[in-house]
Each structure stands twice: as C-alpha cells, then as structure tokens.
Residue, then its C-alpha position, 0 to 999 in steps of 0.5 A: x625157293x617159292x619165289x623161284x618156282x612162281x617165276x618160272x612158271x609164270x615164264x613158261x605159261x608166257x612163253x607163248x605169247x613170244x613177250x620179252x622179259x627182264x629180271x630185276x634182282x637184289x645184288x647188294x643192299x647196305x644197312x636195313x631193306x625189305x629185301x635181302x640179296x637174292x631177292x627178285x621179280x620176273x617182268x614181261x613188256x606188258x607190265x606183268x610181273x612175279x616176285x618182288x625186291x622189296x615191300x612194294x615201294x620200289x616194285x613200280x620203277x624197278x618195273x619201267x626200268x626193266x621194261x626200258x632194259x627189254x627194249x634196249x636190251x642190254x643189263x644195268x644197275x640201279x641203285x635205290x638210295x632210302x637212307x637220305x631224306x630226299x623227297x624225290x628219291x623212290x622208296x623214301x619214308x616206306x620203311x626202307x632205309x638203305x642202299x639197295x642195288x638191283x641188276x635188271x637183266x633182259x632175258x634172250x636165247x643168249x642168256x642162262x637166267x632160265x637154265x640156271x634156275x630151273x637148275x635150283x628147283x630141280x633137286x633138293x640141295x644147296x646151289x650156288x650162283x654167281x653173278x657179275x654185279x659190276x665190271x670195270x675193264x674187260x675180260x673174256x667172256x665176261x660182262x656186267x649180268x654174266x651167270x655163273x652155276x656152281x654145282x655143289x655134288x658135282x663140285x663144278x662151275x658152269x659157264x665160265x670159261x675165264x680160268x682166273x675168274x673160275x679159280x676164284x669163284x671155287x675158292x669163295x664157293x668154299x667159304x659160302x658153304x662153311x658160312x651158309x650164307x651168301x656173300x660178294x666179292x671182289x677180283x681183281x686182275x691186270x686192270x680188271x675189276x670185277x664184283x660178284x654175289x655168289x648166291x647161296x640156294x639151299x634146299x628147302x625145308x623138310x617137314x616130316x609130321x609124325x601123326x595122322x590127327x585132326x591137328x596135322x591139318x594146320x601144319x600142312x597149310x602152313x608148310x604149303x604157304x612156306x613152301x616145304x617138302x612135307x612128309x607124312x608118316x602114320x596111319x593115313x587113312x584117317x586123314x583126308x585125301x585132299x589134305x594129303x594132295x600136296x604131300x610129297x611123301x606118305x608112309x604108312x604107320x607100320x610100314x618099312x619106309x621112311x623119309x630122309x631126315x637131313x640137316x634141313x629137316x624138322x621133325x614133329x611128334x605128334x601122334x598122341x599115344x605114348x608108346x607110338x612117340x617112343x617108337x618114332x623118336x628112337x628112329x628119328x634120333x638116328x638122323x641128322x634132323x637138328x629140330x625134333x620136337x614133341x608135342x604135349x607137356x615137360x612130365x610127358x617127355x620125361x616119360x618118354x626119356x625114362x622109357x627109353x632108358x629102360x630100353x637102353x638108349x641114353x640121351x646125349x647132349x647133342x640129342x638133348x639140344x635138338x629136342x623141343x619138348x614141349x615144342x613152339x614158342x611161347x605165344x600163348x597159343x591154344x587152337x591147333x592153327x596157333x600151336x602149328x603157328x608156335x612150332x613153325x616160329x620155333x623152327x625158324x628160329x632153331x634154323x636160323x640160330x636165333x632165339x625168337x624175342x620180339x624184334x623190338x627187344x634186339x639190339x643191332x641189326x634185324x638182318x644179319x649182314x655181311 
C-alpha cells in the first residue's frame, strides 16, 4: 500500500508539467525474484520514477522500456530471464533467479490505472484488481493491459462489460479472498485465450498501542516506516505532540471510544501498570485482533490471567493462541528500538503464518508460490 500511495503522489505532483507516463508492473514471476506480483514503479518521459519491481537490477531497463511504451503508446510484456547464466541477459548474478514478467502501461485519458488506484487507498479494506497480462485472440472490450476493480463490500466488478469474462473474474474473486493471496489464471473462450492476475490489496496493518511511555516512541517510527494505521490509547498527554502527528487515532486513557480492532489488527499492551493491562486486555479480548501481545516477563502475565479469573473470565484456546506474552522475537533485544523491532518481526510473522527462523534454516522456497 506504501508503494501505492508514493505512486500517486508523485503522479499528481507531476501532473502539471503535462509529462507522460507509463507503469511497469510484476505480473508473473516463476521461482526466486526480489519482487512479487504486484510490485510496480511510476515512470514519467523524463526518466523520473517511483517504486520499484525488483532490488534494482532491472529498474534501469524496465526504465527505457517504458519510456519507448510512452512514446509508442501502446502496453507490452517484457520478460526478464535471471535463471540461465547468460551474460547478456539483465539481472543476472544480482540476486535474482527467475523468470519475471513485467506489464509496462502507458498512462492516458483512456486508461483507469489511476482511478483504480486511488480507489486501493481511499478506504481501509481488501481490493481486488484484475489485470489482463496476456491476450491470444479478440474479445470485446478487451486487450493486453485492460484493468478490471473488483469492489469487495459492494460485490461488483467494474470495468468490464465482457459477461463471459466478468462471470470469470467473480468466480476466482471467491477463491482469491478464501486464499488471501493473489493469483493468475487462465480463460479460455471460442479461440480466445486470455491470462489475468487478479490482485489481492488487502488493507493495512492496524497497530493499536495500549500505553502512553517514553518506549510507544520506536513503535511509532517503525509503523510509519511501514506504513500502518496507528492507534494510540492512554493518557496523551505525556506523550509529545510531534510524535503523535502522524497518529491516525488518539483515545484518551478514560475515555469512551475505542479504536476498531479487526482481523488486520495488532495489539500491544504496554501501559506498564498492572491493573491498567488488566483493564485493556478484557476489552481487547472482545475483538477479532489475532495478535495481542503483552509487554513484560511470563510470571507477569500469569497474574494477569489469575486475575482475571478472579473476575470470571476464563482464557479460551483461542484467546490463548493470540496472546504473545512476553511478546517479539527472541533477537536478544534490550533498548526500547530493539524491542519495538522484536514485536514487529513477531507480527509479521504471526500475520503471515510463519515462525520467524532464520531464512538459512527454511527448507523450500523464501516466498511462497502459487
């Protein structure tokens, strides 16, 4: 989403200069790549550009591709081949070693690039976008670089009025949001052949810190690095103003409101007193938040959980499973950045349904494929 949102603002503070541009996008990628699908970058005629599809090394191509797709003005595939040892080919010996399309697609009055992506910042929950990758044949109102917005409250496709294609796109829609991750596929029609990536977007992370001490500080550097919603409930006003600038909600220790804790969110406890982490954690049980964490030893969360059997509310496996206490990885950390550091690692890896080993130690794969 970060990458989204640095995309579009440079488009709009270029927009002025009447300058053409094109976005070179990840649509495909077979075995290991820097990238993913879904990664892009934002190139304008003068060689300036935003994002990126790989760890550099094919940045500078894809970057005169695109300015030959501007000029020609019409969309194209390129496919950068890292796996075979050949000198000539760009990208090899850096790191990479797959196979990785990219869609490069000029930008005009007659595209929906833009539209479409402002559409994935402009509210907090999943978006879907399919695009065409690849075309043999011809159907109606459709071509190689044709978008298509798949509005998940709504439960609409816009921008396509081709019914056999449309039915299609709802139909793996569907297994996209059960799978929660995005994926390609292939239609097929009375001799048309037609491969889209129909792209997950799902929302960003929420991050809702219970606690108003010196060590919220880090937390909230890193989460703006990242690019998460922020939350911050306690008593604010020990916190500095310009630290809580950026914050999208502030809630007052004893106040009323409370942020929405969804499935997209975590939760810190980190108030310092005892009867305080009490108090938040029975609210916060009451969500759907599939990461809670507790600051501060084992012995003291097993008070936490004593007193609140005491109150009557019994821990569930469920609820057992969500809690982190104590919360991060095991990095040997010991200054309040480490420790903001050891969480956030051990929400990724909570979010992403890993454990959080060393990469050298995985068997198989770094990324998971399709």
């Amino acid at each position: 989403m970060k990458e989204i949102k640095s995309i579009l603002n440079l488009y709009k503070a270029q927009k002025e200069n009447l300058e053409k541009a094109a976005i070179a996008q990840v649509v495909r990628v077979e075995e290991s790549s820097y990238r993913r699908e879904g990664a892009r970058m934002l190139v304008f005629e003068s060689g300036i550009f935003e994002g990126g599809i790989s760890g550099g090394c094919l940045e500078g191509d894809a970057l005169q591709r695109s300015q030959i797709a501007i000029l020609k003005q019409e969309p194209s595939i390129v496919t950068y081949d890292t796996s075979k040892d050949d000198e000539n080919q760009i990208g090899v010996g850096l790191g990479c070693n797959g196979i990785i399309d990219v869609l490069i697609s000029p930008i005009s009055e007659h595209t929906n690039v833009i539209s479409i992506l402002e559409k994935c910042i402009a509210k907090r929950k999943a978006h879907i976008i399919a695009t065409v990758t690849a075309i043999d044949g011809t159907a109606n109102g459709i071509r190689l670089g044709t978008m298509c917005y798949y509005d998940t409250e709504l439960e609409k496709l816009e921008n396509c009025e081709h019914q056999g294609f449309q039915d299609f796109i709802k139909s793996k829609v569907l297994v996209i949001l059960e799978r929660k991750r995005s994926a390609i596929y292939t239609y097929q029609e009375q001799g048309v052949t037609i491969q889209v990536l129909i792209e997950l977007i799902p929302p960003q992370f929420h991050l809702a810190i219970y606690g108003d001490n010196y060590d919220v500080y880090p937390m909230l550097a890193l989460a703006q690095v990242l690019d998460w919603e922020v939350s911050v409930i306690g008593n604010l006003q020990k916190l500095k103003k310009e630290k809580l600038r950026l914050v999208k909600g502030l809630y007052l220790k004893d106040g009323d409101k409370r942020p929405l804790l969804d499935e997209r969110t975590a939760v810190v406890l980190m108030a310092h007193d005892f009867k305080t982490d009490v108090f938040h954690l029975k609210q916060v049980l009451q969500s759907k938040a599939p990461y809670i964490a507790s600051l501060g030893p084992r012995k003291r969360y097993l008070k936490i959980v004593d007193a609140l059997k005491k109150e009557g509310i019994q821990l569930n496996a469920e609820d057992e499973n969500r809690i982190f206490a104590p919360c991060g990885l095991e990095i040997g950390a010991n200054t309040p950045e480490e420790i903001a550091t050891s969480i956030f690692s051990e929400i990724l890896s909570v979010f992403s349904g890993n454990t959080g080993g060393m990469l050298r130690k995985k068997e198989g794969p770094i990324h998971r494929r399709n």
